[in-house]
C-alpha positions in Angstrom: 9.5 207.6 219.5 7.4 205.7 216.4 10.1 205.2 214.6 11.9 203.6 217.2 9.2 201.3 218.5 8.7 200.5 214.9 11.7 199.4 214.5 11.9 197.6 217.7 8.7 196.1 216.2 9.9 195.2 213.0 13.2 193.5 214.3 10.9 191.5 216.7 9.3 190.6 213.7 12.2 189.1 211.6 13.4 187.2 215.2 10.0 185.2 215.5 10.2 184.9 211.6 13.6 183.1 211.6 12.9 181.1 215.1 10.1 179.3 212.9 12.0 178.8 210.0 15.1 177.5 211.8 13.0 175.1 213.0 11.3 174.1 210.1 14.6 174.0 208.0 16.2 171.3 210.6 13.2 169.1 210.8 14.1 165.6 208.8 11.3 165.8 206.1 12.9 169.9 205.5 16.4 168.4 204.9 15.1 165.9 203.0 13.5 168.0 200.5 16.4 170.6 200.4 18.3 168.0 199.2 16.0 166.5 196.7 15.9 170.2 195.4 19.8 170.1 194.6 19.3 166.8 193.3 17.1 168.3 190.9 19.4 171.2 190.2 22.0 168.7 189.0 24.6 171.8 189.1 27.8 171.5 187.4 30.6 172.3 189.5 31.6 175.8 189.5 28.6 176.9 187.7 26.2 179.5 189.1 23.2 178.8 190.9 20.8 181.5 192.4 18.6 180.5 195.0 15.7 183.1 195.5 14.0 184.4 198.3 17.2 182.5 199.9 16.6 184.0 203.6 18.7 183.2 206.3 21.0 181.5 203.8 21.0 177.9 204.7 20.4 176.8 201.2 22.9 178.7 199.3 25.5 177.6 201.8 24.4 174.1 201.6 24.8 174.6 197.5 28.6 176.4 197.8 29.4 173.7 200.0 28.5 170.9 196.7 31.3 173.1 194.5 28.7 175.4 192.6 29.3 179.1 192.6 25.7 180.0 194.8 24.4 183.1 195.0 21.9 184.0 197.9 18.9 186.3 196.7 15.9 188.5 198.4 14.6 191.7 198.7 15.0 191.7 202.5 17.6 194.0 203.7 17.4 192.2 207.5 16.9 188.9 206.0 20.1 189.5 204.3 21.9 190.9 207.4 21.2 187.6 208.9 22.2 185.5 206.0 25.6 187.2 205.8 26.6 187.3 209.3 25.6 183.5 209.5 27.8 182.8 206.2 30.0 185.6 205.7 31.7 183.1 202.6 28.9 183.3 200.8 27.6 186.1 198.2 24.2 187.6 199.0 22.4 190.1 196.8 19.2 192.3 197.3 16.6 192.0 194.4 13.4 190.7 193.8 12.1 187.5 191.9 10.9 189.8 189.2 13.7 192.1 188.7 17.0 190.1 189.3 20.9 191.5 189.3 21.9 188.6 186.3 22.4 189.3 182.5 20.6 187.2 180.1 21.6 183.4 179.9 24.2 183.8 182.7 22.8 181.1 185.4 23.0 177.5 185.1 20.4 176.6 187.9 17.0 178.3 189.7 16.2 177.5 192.8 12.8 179.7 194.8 11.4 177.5 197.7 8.2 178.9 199.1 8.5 182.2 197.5 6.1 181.9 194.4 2.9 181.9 196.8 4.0 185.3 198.5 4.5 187.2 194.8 1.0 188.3 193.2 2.1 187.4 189.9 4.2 184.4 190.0 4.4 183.8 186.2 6.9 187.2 186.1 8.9 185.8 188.0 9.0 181.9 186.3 9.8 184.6 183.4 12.8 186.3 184.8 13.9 182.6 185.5 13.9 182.1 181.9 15.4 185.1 181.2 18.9 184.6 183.3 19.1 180.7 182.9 21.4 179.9 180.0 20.2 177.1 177.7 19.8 174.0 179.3 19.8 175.6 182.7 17.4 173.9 185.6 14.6 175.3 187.6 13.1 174.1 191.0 10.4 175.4 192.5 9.2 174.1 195.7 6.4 175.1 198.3 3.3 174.5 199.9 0.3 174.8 198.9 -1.7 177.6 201.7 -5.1 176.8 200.8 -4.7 172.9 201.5 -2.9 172.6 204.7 -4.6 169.9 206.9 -5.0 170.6 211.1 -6.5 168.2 213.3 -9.3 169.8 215.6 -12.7 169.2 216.8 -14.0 172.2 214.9 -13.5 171.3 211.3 -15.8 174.4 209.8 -13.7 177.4 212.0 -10.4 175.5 210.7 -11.2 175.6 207.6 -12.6 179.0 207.7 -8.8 179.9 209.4 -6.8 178.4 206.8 -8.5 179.8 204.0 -8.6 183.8 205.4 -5.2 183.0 206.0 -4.6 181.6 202.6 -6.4 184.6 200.8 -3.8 187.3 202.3 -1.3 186.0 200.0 -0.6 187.0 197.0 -0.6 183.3 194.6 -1.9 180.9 197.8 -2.4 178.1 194.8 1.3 178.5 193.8 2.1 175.5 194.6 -0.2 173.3 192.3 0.6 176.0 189.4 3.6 175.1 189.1 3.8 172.9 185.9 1.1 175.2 184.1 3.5 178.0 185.3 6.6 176.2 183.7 4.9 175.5 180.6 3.8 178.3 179.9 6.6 180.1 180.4 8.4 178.4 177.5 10.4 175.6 179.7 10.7 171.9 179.4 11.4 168.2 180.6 9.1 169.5 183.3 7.9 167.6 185.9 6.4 168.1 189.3 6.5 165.6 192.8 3.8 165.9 195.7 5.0 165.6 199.1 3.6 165.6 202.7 4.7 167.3 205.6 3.2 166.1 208.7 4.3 167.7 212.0 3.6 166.0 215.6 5.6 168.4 217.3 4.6 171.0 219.7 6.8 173.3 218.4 5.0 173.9 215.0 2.4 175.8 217.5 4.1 178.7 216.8 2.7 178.2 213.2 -1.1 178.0 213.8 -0.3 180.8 216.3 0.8 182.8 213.2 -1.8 181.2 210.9 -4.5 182.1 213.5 -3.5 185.6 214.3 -3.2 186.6 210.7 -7.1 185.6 209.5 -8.2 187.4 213.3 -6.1 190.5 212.5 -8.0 190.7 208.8 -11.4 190.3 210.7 -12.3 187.0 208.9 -12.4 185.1 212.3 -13.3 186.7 215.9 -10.6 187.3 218.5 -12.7 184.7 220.7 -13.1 182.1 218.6 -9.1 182.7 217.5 -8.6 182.2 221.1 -10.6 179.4 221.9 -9.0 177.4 218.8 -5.8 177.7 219.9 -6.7 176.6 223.1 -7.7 173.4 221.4 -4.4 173.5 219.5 -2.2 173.6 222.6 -4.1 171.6 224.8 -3.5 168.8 221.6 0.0 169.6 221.6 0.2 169.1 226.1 -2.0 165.9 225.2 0.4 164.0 222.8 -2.7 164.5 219.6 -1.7 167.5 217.4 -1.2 167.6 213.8 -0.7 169.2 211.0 0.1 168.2 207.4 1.3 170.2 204.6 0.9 169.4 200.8 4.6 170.1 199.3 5.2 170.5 195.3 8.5 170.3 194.4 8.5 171.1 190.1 11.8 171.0 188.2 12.0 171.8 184.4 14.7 172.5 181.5 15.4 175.6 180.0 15.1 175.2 175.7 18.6 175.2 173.7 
């Protein structure tokens, strides 16, 4: 019976995980972005282009669709479940950031968007980038950065206090403004790095602080109560026409050496 309501548990999970990133990945400012990321790519047709931590798949899909040969990856078996029921054209493989299925100088572009932060040692994985991209080969990384995110509330001390517990349970919550130093260090070039802002009006992102929230209470930095009484604020904001929350978004691309 564990096993079973684990599992019930754990697909539960993955549901309320993808309901929030659908609806992140169709807001203007996410489309926006995605498409300054290919942009950035500047893949050749036909070559190959890996996007890590690819998820449900929309990215890789929206990359096959610009005549590049785009491979989906994560380590998520029900992530990738998803991903290749909702593009069955497209090729999906299970790895990690740090340990990927490519020989040595065999992909022409990189693309990890918000994966970095979740990884406790980001710079392996900016070196298995350089390890699979062939000379000349591009790199985008893109993300938020957790321990800057902005929410408007009366209580500026407890919301602080929330995003930074909720900052500190991942593993690089500072990714985001690593980035270049990352890239640099790891032997790349050309690099450069763009800041932008998410800012979300709509009621819908509840389910965001909701998640935010519940992780820092769960981890005992913040009380159930005063959890409670926070959100409270946040959807009463939401019923009122006066939440917000903005985002700081890196977007760094760089050059792999000749």
């Amino acid at each position: 019976m564990s096993n079973n309501q684990d599992a019930v548990d754990e697909h539960r999970d993955i549901e309320n995980l993808l309901s929030v990133l659908d609806a992140a990945d169709e807001l203007p400012g996410a489309v926006r972005l995605r498409a300054r990321s290919y942009e950035l790519l500047s893949p050749a047709p036909e070559s190959t282009v890996v996007d890590i931590g690819c998820g449900s798949g929309r990215a890789v899909a929206e990359l096959a669709e610009r005549g590049v040969h785009a491979v989906g990856v994560d380590p998520s078996p029900a992530m990738l479940a998803t991903a290749r029921a909702r593009w069955p054209e497209v090729e999906f493989r299970e790895a990690s950031a740090e340990d990927l299925p490519f020989t040595d100088g065999s992909v022409r572009g990189y693309r990890a968007d918000k994966v970095l932060h979740v990884l406790p040692e980001p710079a392996r994985a900016v070196a298995e980038a350089r390890r699979v991209l062939g000379p000349g080969g591009r790199i985008v990384l893109a993300g938020q950065d957790w321990d800057a995110i902005m929410i408007d509330s009366a209580d500026a001390e407890l919301t602080r206090a929330l995003v930074h517990a909720r900052a500190d349970l991942l593993g690089a919550p500072r990714a985001g403004r690593q980035y270049r130093a990352l890239l640099l260090d790891g032997g790349f070039e050309e690099v450069t790095v763009e800041a932008h802002t998410g800012v979300f009006t709509d009621p819908g992102m509840l389910s965001l602080l909701t998640r935010l929230a519940e992780a820092a209470c769960a981890h005992g930095a913040v009380s159930r109560s005063r959890t409670g009484e926070w959100l409270a604020e946040q959807r009463q904001r939401a019923q009122s026409g006066r939440f917000l929350v903005a985002i700081p978004l890196f977007v760094a691309a760089a050059t792999a050496p000749d």
